[in-house]
N, C-alpha and C positions, 0 to 999 in steps of 0.2 A: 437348555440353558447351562453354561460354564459357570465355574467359578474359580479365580483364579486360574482360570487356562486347563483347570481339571472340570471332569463331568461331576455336573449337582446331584448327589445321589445322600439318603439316609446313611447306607453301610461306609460311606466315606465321613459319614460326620459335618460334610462341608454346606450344611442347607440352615439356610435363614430363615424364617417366619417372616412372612410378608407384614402383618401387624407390628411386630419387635424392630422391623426393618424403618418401616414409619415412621411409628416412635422417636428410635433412636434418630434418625435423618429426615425428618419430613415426606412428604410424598412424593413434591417436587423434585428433590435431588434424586429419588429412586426413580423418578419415570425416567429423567434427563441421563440418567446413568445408564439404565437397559437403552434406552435408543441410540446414543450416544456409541455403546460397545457396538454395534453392528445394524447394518441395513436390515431391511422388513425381511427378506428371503434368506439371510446367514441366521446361523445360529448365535445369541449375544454370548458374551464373555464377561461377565456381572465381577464387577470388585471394587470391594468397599476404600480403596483407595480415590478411583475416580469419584466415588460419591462424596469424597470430602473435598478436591479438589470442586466440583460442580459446585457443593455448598457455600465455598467461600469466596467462589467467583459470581453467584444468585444474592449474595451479601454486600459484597462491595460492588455491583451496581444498584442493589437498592439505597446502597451509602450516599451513592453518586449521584442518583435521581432526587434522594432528599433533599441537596443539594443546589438544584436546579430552577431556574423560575422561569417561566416564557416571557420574553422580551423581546421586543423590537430589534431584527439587525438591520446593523449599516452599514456603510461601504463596507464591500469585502476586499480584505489583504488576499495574497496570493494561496497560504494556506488555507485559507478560509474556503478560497473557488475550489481547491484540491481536495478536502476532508468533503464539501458538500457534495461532489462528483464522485469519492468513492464511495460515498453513501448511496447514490443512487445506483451506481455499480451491483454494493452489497445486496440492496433490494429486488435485484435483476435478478442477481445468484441462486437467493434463499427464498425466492417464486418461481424460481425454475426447477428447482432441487424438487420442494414441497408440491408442485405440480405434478413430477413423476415418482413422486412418493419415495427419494430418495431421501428420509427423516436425519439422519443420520448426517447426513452431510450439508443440509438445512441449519441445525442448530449449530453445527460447527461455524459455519458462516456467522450467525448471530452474535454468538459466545464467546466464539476464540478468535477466527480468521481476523476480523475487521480492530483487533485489540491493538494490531501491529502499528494499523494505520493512525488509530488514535494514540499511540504512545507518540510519535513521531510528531502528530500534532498538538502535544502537550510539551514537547520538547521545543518545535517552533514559537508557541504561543509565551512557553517560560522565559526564550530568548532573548526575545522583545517586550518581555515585562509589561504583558497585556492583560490587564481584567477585565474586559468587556467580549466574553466570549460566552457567557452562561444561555443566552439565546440559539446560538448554532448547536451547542453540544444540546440543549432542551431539544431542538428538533429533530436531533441525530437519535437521542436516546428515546426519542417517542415513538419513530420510527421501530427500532430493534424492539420496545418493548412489546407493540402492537403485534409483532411478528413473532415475538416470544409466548404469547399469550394460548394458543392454541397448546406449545408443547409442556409451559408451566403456568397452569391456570391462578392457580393460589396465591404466589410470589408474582404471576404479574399484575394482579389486582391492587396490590398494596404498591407496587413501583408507579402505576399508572396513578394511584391518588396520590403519591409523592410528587407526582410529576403537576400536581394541580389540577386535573381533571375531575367532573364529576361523575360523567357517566361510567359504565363501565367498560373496560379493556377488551372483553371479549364480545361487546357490542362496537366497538370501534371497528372502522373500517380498514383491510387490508393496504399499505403504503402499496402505491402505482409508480412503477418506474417512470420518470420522465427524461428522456434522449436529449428535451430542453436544458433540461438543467447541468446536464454533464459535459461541462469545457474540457475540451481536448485539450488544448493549450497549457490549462495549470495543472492537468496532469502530468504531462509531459517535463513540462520545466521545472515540477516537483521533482520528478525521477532524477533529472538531470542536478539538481543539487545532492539527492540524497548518493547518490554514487562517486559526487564530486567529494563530500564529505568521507565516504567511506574508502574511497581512494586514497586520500590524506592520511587516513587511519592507518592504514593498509603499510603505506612506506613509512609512518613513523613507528609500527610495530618491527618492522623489517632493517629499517636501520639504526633504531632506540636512538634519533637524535632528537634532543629535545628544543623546538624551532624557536628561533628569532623572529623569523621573518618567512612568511609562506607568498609565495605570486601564482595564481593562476593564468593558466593561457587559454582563450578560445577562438578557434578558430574564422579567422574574419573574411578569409578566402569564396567569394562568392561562388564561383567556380566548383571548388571543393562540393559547398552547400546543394547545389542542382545536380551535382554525382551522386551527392549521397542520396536527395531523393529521387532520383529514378531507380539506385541499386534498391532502396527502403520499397519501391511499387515495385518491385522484379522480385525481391524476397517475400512480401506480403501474398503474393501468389504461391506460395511455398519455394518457388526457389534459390538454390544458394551454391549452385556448381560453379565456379570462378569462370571455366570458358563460356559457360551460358552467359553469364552475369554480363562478361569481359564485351559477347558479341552483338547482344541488345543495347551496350554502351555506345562501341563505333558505331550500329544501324543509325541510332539517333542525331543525327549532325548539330544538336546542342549539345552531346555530349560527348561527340568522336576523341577528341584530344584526351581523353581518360587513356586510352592507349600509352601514353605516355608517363603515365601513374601505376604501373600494375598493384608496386609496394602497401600503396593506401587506396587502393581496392579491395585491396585481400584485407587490411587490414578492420575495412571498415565492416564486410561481409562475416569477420572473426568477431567484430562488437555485436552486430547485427543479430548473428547467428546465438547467441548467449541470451538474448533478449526472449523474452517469453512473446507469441504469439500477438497476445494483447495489446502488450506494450507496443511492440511492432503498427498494427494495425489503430493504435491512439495518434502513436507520429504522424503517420500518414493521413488522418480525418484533421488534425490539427493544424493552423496555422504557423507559417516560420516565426520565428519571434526573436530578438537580442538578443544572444546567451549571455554576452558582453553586461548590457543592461542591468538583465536579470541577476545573475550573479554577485553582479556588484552589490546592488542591492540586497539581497538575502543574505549575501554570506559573514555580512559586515558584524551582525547581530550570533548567528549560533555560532558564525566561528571563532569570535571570541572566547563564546562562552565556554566552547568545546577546544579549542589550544589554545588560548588563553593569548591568541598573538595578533592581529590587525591581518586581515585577509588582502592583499592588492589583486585586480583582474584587469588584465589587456584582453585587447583581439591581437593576435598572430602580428597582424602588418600595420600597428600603431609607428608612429613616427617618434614618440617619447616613450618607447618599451622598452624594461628593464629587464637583460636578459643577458645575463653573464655568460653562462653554458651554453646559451643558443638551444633553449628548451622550445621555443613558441615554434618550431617549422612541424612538430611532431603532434601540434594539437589539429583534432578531427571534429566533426560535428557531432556533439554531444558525448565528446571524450576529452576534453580537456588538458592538457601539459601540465605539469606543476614542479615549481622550483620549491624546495624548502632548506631554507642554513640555518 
């Protein structure tokens, strides 16, 4: 065992007493700490840094579970289909990890990874000044807590009876992924706003102006839409060589006239290619859907919140588009144009 990235020896002074260690931090934060530092077959790297970091994030979700009631949910909004799918996601992860006894990277799923996902959906839900969400995040967080239970028995006991439960946490049953529950769709069309949003970000950092007036463009080009997904089943195969791409295009006599496009083929192959494997392979399981629609609808609510200015969204080839620069010929499928003055 390390400490500090040095070896734990007496003649260095650098060794803790396991009881004083306790004591001081609980048991909890020290098991989550040594497993946390490294896989079953590495040697751990133990530093009392992570064990406070562990302690105050085993804190604030017990904060969070006291919190919580189990209630009825209802219709689900679109964040709602998105948070519950990457929960079933997470539960895929952190029983596959836990299966091959990769502990290490189990808890991180639990603890950290999926933290990203719920900020994002605190941000959505703040946007639209919703309080009727204490039911999905009760389910979300019963889940992780069930799954927490094995690696902090102690702290999950007390989160589980916050959670309302009677029995106990480590007689509860393992969460089962279910392939039902997970909509391809509002995964995707989630991704597709959170990039819309960071894109926005992106050129207001870049050119420090501070917007009026922000228009989205989406692509409304059907044509376009049946390129992209044949390039999206040609990349999901792993490939992404442009003449490959280029010659499985012309084979297809729905999609010969891409020839004619080389520009936003590459282009689309360069979006593509940036995308993590998964994401890749969600587009493709999932149904086409409005971007136009969609956007509209979502963006109205955080992106005010977030520039502070009224969002407009066209498709590309509206009849009443607003489009000074002649920004909309440049938008692609699930790339968006964007004007901002």
């Amino acid at each position: 065992v390390m400490m500090d990235g040095a070896k734990m020896s007496k003649s260095m002074g650098n060794i803790i007493p396991l009881r004083t260690a306790i004591k001081d931090y609980g048991a909890d934060p020290i098991r989550l700490a040594i497993i946390s530092s490294a896989e079953l077959l590495q040697d751990a790297d133990f530093n009392m840094e992570s064990v406070s970091g562990i302690q105050s994030k085993l804190e604030s979700l017990l904060e969070e579970c006291s919190s919580l009631k189990a209630s009825e949910i209802g219709d689900l909004e679109a964040e709602d289909k998105w948070i519950l799918s990457k929960t079933q996601g997470m539960i895929a992860q952190v029983t596959e990890a836990v299966e091959k006894m990769r502990l290490r990277e189990g808890l991180q799923d639990i603890l950290f990874s999926f933290e990203s996902d719920l900020s994002w959906y605190a941000k959505r839900v703040e946007a639209k000044g919703r309080d009727n969400v204490s039911g999905i995040l009760h389910q979300i967080n019963s889940a992780r807590v069930a799954m927490l239970s094995p690696f902090a028995p102690h702290i999950a006991e007390e989160m589980w009876e916050k959670l309302g439960y009677t029995e106990l946490a480590s007689k509860s049953t393992w969460p089962e992924f279910s392939k039902e529950s997970v909509d391809a769709t509002s995964i995707q069309s989630e991704e597709l706003l959170k990039s819309t949003i960071d894109d926005i970000v992106n050129i207001l950092k870049i050119t420090k102006i501070i917007p009026q007036k922000i228009v989205i463009y989406v692509n409304s080009d059907e044509f376009k839409s049946k390129v992209y997904r044949k390039i999206l089943g040609i990349m999901v195969g792993g490939q992404n060589n442009m003449g490959v791409v280029m010659k499985e295009l012309i084979a297809d006599p729905q999609t010969t006239d891409a020839k004619k496009m080389p520009d936003f083929i590459q282009k689309v192959i360069k979006d593509l290619h940036s995308e993590s494997e998964e994401i890749k392979s969600t587009k493709l399981e999932s149904e086409e859907f409005d971007e136009k629609q969609f956007l509209s609808a979502e963006l109205s609510s955080i992106g005010k919140k977030e520039f502070g200015v009224d969002i407009e969204v066209f498709g590309a080839t509206d009849d009443d588009i607003y489009d000074p620069k002649g920004k909309a010929r440049h938008a692609r499928p699930f790339k968006p144009a964007i004007l901002i003055e």
